[in-house]
DONU-788697 format. One record per residue (C-alpha): residue number from 1; chain; x negated, y negated, z. Coordinates in Angstrom, 2 decimals, padded with zeros to 5 digits. Each point is the difference from the previous one (the first is absolute). Example, Ala and Ser with C-alpha at 12.3 -4.5 7.8 and 13.67 -1.06 7.14 Angstrom:
2
  resi  chain       px       py       pz
     1      A  -012.30   004.50   007.80
     2      A  -001.37  -003.44  -000.66
This chain:
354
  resi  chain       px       py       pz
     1      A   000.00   000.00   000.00
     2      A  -003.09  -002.40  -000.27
     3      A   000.75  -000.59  -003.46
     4      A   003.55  -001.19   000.90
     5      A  -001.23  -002.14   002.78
     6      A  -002.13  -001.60  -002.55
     7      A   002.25  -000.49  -002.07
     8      A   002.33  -001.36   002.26
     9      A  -002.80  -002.82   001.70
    10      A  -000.84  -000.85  -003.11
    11      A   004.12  -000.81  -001.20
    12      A   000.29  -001.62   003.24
    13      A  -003.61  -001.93   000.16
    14      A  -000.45  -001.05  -003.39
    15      A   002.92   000.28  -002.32
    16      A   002.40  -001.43   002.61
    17      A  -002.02  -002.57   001.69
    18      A   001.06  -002.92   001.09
    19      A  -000.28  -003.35  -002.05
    20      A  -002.74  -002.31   001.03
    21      A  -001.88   003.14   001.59
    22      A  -003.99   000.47  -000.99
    23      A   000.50   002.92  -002.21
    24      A  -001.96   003.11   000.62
    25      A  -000.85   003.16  -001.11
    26      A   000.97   003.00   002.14
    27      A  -002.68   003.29  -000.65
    28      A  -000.50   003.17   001.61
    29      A  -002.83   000.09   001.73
    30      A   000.42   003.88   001.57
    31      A   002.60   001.88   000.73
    32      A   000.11   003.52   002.55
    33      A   003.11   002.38   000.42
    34      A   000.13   003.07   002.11
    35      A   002.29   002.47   001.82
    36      A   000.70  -003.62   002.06
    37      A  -000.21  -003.00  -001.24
    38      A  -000.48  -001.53  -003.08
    39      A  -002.48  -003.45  -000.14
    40      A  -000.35  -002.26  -002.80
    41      A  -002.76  -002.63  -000.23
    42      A   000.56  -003.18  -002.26
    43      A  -001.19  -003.16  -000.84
    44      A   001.45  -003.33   001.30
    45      A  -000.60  -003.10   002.15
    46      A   002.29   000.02   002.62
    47      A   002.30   002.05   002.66
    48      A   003.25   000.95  -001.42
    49      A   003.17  -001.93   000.90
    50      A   002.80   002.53   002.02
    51      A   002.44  -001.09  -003.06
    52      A  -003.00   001.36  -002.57
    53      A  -000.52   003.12   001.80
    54      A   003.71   000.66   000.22
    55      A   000.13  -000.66  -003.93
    56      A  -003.13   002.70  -000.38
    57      A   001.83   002.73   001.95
    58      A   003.01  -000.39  -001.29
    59      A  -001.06  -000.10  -003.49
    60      A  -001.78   003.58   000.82
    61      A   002.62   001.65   001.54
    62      A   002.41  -000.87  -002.82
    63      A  -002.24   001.77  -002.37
    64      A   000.24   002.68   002.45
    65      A   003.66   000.16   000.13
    66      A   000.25  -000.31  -003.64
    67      A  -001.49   003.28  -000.64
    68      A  -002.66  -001.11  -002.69
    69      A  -001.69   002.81  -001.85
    70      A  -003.88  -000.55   000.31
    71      A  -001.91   000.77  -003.27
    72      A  -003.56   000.72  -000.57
    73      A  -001.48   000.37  -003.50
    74      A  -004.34  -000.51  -001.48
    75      A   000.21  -002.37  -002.54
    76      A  -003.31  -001.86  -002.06
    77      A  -000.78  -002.77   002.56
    78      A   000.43  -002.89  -002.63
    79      A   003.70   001.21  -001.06
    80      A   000.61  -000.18   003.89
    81      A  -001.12  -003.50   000.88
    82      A   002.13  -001.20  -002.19
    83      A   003.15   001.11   002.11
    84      A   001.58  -003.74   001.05
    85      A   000.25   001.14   004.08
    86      A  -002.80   001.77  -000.08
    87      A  -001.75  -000.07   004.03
    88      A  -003.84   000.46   000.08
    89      A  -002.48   000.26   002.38
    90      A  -002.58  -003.01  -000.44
    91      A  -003.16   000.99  -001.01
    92      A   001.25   003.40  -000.16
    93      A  -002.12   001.70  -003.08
    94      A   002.30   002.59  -001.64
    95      A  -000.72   003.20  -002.21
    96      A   001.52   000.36  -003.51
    97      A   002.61   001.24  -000.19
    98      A   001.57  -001.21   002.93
    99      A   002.59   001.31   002.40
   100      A   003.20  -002.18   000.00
   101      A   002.56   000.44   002.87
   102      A   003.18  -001.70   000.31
   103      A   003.07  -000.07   002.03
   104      A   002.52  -000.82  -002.91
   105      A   003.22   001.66  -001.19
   106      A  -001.77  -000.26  -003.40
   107      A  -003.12   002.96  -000.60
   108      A  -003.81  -001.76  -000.60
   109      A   000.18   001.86  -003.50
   110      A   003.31  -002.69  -001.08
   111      A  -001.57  -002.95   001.95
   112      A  -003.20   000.42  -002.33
   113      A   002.21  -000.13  -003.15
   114      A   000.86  -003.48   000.98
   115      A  -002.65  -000.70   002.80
   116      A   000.32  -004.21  -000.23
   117      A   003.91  -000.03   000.85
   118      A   000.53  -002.14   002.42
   119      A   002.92   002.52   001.73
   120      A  -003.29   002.05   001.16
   121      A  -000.69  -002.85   002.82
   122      A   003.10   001.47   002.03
   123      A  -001.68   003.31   000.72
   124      A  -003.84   001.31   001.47
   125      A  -002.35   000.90  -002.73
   126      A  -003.61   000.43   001.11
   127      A  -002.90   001.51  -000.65
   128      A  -000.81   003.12   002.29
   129      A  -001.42   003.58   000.55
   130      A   001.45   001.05   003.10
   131      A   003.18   001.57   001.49
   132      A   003.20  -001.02  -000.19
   133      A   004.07   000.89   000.22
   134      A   001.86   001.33  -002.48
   135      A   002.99  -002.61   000.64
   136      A   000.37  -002.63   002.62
   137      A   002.58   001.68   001.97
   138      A  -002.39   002.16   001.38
   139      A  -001.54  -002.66   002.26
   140      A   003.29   000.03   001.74
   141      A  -000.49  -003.51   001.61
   142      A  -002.63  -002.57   000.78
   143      A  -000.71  -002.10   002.76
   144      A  -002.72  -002.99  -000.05
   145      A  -001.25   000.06   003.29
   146      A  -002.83  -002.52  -000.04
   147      A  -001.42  -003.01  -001.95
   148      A  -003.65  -001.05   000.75
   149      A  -003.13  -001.56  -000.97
   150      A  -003.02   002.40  -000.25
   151      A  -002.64  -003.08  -001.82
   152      A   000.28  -003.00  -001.66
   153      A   002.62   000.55  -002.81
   154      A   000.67   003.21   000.84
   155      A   003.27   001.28   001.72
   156      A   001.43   003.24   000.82
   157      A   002.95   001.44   000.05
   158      A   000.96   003.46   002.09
   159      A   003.16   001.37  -000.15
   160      A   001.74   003.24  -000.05
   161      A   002.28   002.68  -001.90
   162      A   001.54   003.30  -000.14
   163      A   000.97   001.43   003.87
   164      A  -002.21  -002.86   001.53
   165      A   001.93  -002.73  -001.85
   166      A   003.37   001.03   000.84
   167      A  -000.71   000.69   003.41
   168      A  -000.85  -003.41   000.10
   169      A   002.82  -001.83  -001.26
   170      A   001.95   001.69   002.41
   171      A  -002.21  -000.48   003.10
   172      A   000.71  -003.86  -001.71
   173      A   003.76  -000.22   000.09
   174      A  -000.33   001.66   003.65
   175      A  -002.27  -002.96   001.24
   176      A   002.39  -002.23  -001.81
   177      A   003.11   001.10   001.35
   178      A  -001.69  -000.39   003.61
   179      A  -001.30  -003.43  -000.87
   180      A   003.45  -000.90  -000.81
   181      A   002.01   001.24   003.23
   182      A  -003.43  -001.92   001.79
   183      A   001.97  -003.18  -001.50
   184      A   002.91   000.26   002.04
   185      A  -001.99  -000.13   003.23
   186      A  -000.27  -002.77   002.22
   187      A  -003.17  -001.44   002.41
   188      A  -002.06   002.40   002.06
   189      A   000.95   003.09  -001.75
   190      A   000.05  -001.67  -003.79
   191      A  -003.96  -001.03   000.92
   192      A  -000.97   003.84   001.34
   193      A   001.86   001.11  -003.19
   194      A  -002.26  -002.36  -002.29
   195      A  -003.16   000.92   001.57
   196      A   000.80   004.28  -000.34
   197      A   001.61  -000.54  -004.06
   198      A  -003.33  -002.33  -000.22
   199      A  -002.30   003.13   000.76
   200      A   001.85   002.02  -001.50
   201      A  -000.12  -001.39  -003.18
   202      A  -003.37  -000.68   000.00
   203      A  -000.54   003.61   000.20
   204      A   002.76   001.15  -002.10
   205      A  -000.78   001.70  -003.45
   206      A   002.17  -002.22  -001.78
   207      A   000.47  -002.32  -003.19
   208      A  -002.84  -002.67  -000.06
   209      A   003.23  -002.30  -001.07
   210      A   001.99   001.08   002.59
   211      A  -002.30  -000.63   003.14
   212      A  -000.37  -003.03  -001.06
   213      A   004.17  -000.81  -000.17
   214      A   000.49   002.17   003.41
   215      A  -002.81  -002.79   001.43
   216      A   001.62  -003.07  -001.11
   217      A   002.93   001.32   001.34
   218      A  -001.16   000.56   003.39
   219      A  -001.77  -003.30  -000.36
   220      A   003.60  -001.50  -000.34
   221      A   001.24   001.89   002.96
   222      A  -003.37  -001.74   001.92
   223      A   001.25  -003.04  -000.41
   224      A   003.36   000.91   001.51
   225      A  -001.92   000.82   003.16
   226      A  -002.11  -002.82   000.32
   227      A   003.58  -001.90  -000.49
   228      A   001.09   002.06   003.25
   229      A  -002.85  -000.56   001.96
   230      A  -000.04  -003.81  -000.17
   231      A   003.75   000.22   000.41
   232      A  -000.78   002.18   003.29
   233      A  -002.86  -001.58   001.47
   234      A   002.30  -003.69  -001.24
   235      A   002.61   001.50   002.68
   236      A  -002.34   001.33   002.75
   237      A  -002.22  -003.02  -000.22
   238      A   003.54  -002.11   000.25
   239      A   000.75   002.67   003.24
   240      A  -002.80  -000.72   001.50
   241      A  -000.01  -003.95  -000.30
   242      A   003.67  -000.18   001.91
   243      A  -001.07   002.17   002.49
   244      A  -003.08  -002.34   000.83
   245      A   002.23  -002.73  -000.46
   246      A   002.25   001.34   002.48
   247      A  -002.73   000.55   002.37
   248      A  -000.94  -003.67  -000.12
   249      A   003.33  -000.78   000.79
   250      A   000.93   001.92   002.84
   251      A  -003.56  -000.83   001.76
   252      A  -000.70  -003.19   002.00
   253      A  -003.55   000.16  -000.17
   254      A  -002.68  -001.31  -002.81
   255      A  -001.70   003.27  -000.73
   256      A   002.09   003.01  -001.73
   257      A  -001.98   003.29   000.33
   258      A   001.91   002.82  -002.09
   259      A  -000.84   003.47  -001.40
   260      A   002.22  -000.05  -003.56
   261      A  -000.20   002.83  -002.46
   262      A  -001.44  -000.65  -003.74
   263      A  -002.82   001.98  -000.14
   264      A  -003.22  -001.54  -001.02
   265      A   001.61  -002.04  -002.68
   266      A  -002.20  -003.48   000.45
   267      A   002.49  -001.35  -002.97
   268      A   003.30   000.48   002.16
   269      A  -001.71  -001.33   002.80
   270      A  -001.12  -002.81  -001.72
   271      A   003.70  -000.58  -001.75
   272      A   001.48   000.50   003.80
   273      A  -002.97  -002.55   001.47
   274      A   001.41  -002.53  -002.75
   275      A   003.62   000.34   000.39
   276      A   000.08   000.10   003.94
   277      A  -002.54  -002.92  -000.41
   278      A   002.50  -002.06  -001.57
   279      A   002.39  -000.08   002.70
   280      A  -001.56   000.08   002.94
   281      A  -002.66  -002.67   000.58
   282      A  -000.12  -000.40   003.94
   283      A  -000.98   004.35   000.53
   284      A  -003.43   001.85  -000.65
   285      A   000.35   003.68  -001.28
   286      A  -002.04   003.12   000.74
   287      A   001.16   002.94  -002.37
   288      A  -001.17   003.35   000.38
   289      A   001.03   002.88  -002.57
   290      A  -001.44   003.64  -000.12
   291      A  -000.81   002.79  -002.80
   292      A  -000.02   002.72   001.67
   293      A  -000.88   002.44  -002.63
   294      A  -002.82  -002.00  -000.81
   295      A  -000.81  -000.64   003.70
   296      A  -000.27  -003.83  -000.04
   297      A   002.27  -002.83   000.93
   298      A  -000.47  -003.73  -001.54
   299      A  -000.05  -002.72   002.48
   300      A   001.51  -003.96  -001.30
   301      A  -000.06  -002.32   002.34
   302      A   001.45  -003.43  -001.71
   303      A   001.96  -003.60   001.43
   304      A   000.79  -003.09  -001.67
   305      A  -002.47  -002.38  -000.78
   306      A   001.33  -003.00   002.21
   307      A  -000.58   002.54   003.03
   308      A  -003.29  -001.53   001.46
   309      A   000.15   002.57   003.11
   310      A  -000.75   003.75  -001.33
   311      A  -002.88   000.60  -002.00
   312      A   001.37   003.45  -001.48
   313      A  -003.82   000.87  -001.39
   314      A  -000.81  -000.05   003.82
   315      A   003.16   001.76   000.75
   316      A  -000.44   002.94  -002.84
   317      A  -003.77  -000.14   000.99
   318      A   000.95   000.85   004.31
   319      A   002.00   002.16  -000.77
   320      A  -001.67   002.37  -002.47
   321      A  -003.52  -000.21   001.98
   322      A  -001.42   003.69   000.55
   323      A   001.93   000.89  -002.53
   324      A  -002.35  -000.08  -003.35
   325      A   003.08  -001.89  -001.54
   326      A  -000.85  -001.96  -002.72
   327      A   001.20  -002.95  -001.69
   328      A   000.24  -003.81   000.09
   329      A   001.81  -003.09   000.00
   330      A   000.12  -003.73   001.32
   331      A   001.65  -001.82   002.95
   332      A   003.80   000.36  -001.79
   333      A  -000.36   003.32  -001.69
   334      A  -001.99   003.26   000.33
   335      A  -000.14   003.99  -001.06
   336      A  -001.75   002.55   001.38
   337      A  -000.02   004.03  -000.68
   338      A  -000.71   002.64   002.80
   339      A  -000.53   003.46  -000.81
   340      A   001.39   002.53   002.64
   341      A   003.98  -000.66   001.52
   342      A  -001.51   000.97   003.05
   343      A  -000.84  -003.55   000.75
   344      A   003.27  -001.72  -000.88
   345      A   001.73  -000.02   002.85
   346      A  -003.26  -001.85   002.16
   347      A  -000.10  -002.69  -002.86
   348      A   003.77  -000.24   000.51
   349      A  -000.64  -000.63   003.72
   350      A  -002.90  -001.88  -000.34
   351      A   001.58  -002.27  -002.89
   352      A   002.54  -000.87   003.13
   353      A  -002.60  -000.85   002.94
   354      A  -001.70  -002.13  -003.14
């Protein structure tokens, strides 16, 4: 099926470019088929687009569905180059006579009775001595599994037929399928499906064009998480701020010492710093929140900047000491991280005797 797969990357390449495109020339440069794999080695100056390589396997297994006979016939070498679709090797010397294959409904013998008609650029002819079908049926199916540079100019293409192939266009529409019931997932579980269909694709023995599609799909579905989580951490961060806010309210004293729960997420803090800073000028804030997976808590310690009587640096500084926290900050606003939970509740209490 090499000589089909030429064919087709050379319809798809050259004769159906698109306008304004450098144009090329597309030549086999090697080729290798065994009991698993077929590989095809060809001239040209750039990766593939996915809409290309669908055009090249589809082309292929058409000609594979269509059931085309596959002819082989020695004929003296200068009759044979004159065939219009004839596919050569460059640099290729060839004996005389030569042996002519093609994958045509018409035998070599009647294409050399009229080898310059133009009809003979819809089918394979090449030039070749080795082994081939007797029709294209008989490759059962074909799969183009990968698409890759091997040197400058030089691609290769690997794909699959027979047992192999069809195995792997239904190993495809199973990955599909899943990739499509993933879409109807929401959050937590839609992200643990993305990251499973993601490895399993990558591993998959599938279409070259359909990893690709199954990818951008997921990438799609990405998006609807990342949607969630700002949407969640919006809401938790929003949580949080009333519940500070509320804190400040019901106390009658400057300093508000309070454990809250968002993780190690410096952003929320920052949003919650922001928004509580807004409305409550006359109150410093000491903010402690823990990961405990992780096994570190953040500390923020923050006021308003017309407060002239907490410096929260100072503050954060106390009440981390023996700690190894680390961080920073100035009189009105500092951060620091502390590895082990085991500490939190003395910074709590020494945040207080501050």
């Amino acid at each position: 099926m090499t000589h089909v797969l030429n064919y087709a990357l050379k319809d798809v390449l050259v004769n159906n470019a698109k306008e304004g495109v450098a144009a090329q020339s597309v030549d086999q440069k090697g080729s290798l088929v065994d009991e698993t794999k077929l590989r095809f080695d060809f001239s040209w100056g750039g990766a593939l687009t996915t809409d290309q390589l669908a055009s090249v396997e589809k082309i292929v297994s058409d000609v594979i569905n269509d059931a085309v006979p596959v002819d082989a016939f020695v004929a003296p070498l200068d009759n044979a180059k004159r065939i219009s679709s004839l596919r050569a090797v460059f640099g290729e010397v060839y004996p005389d006579p030569v042996r002519v294959v093609a994958v045509a409904p018409t035998p070599v013998t009647k294409i050399l009775e009229n080898p310059e008609d133009d009809s003979w650029k819809s089918y394979s002819v090449e030039f070749c001595g080795g082994t081939h079908l007797s029709n294209t049926k008989d490759a059962q199916a074909f799969v183009l599994l990968q698409e890759e540079g091997i040197a400058k100019g030089i691609r290769r293409i690997t794909g699959i037929t027979m047992a192999d192939a069809t195995a792997a266009i239904k190993a495809g529409e199973e990955i599909a399928k899943e990739v499509s019931i993933a879409g109807d997932l929401e959050g937590v579980t839609l992200e643990d499906a993305i990251k499973k269909l993601t490895e399993k694709i990558n591993t998959a023995s599938i279409s070259a064009v359909l990893k690709t599609k199954l990818r951008d799909i997921l990438a799609s579905y990405g998006k609807k998480v990342v949607a969630w989580k700002k949407e969640q951490a919006a809401a938790k961060t929003a949580t949080i701020t009333a519940e500070v806010l509320a804190a400040a309210e019901k106390s009658d004293g400057e300093r508000i010492v309070l454990q809250v729960n968002l993780g190690t997420d410096t952003k929320a803090a920052k949003a919650i710093q922001t928004a509580v800073g807004k409305k409550v000028k006359d109150k410093s804030f000491f903010l402690v929140s823990a990961d405990e997976a992780a096994d570190r808590f953040i500390v923020l310690a923050f006021c308003h900047k017309s407060m002239k009587s907490v410096d929260c640096k100072a503050w954060a500084v106390a009440a981390t000491d023996g700690t190894g926290g680390k961080g920073g900050g100035k009189k009105d606003s500092a951060q620091f991280t502390v590895m082990g939970v085991s500490s939190l509740q003395s910074v709590l209490e020494k945040a207080k005797s501050f």
